[in-house]
N, C-alpha and C positions, 0 to 999 in steps of 0.2 A: 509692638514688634514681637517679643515673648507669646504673647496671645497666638500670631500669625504663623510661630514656628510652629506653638505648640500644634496646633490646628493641623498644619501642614506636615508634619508628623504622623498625626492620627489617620492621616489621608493616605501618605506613603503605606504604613503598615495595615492596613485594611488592603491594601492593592495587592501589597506583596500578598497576602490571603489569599486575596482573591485568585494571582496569578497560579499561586499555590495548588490552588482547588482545578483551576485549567489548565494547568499542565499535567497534574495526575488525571485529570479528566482525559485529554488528547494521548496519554501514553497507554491509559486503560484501553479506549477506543483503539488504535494501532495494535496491541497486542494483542487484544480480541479477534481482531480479524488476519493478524497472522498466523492463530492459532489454528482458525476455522480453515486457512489457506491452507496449511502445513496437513491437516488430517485429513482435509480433501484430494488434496495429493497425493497422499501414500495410497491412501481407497483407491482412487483410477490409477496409479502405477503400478499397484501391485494389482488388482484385478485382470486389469487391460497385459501387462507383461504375463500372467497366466494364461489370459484366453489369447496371446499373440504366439504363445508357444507352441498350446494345443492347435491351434489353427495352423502355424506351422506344419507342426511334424504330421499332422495328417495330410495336407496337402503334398507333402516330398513324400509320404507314406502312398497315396493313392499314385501319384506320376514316375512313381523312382523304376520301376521298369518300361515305362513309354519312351519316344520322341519325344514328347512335351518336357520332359524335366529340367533342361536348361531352363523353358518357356517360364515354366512354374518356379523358379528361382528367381529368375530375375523380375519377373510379374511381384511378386513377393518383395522384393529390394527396392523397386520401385514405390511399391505401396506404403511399406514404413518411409521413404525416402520425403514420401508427399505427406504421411499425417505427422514428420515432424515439423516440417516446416508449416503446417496450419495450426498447431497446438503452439509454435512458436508467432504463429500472427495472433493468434487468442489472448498468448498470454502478454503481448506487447498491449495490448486493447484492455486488457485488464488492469495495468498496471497506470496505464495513461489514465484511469478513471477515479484511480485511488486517490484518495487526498494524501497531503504531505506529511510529516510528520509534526505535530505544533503548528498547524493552521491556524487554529481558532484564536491562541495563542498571539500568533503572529498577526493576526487583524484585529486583538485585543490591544495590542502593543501597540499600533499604529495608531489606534484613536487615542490612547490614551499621551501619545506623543505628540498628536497635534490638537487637544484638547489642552495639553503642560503650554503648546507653543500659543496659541490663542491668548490662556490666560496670561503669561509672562510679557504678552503683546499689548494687550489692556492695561497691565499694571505700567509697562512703559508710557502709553496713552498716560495714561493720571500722575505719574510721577514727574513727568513733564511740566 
């Protein structure tokens, strides 16, 4: 019985290692690619808000003595209007493709939960 603990011990702490190693593994992984998200982001917001400016002000710059100038405003208000909401369908699509956070983790856990229920299931079987 002693022998079984001890064994059974040695099994526990080996997993908890393990699990050790895959969860700094899955939190590595997530942070890496929030990093990678975050710097990518600022790049095209602050690029795109630069060149949304200049495109601006020269646009009201060319029209601001015409009839058109209302046209060109709200031409304009329309335009941002529509590439938020398609940056906003993108980034829905990107998000839906991400893994979870402790996936791996979490499908580690599950086997090793119905692998504990199997054996305690066996040992029932013989201890019978």
């Amino acid at each position: 019985m002693i022998e079984r603990l001890a064994v059974a011990a040695s099994i526990a702490v080996r997993h908890a290692g393990a699990y050790t190693d895959l969860i700094l593994s899955d939190v590595e992984t997530a942070s890496r690619l929030a990093r990678r998200r975050l710097l990518t982001v600022a790049i095209i917001a602050g690029s795109s808000m630069l060149a949304v400016l200049l495109a601006c002000g020269w646009v009201v710059a060319a029209v601001w003595d015409t009839a058109g100038r209302n046209w060109a405003l709200g031409g304009l208000l329309g335009l941002f209007v529509l590439s938020a909401a398609l940056a906003s369908i993108v980034l829905r699509s990107i998000n839906a493709d991400a893994p979870t956070m402790l996936s791996r983790t979490a499908r580690e856990w599950a086997k090793d939960r119905q692998l504990l229920e199997d054996i305690l299931e066996s040992e029932r079987g013989t201890a019978s």
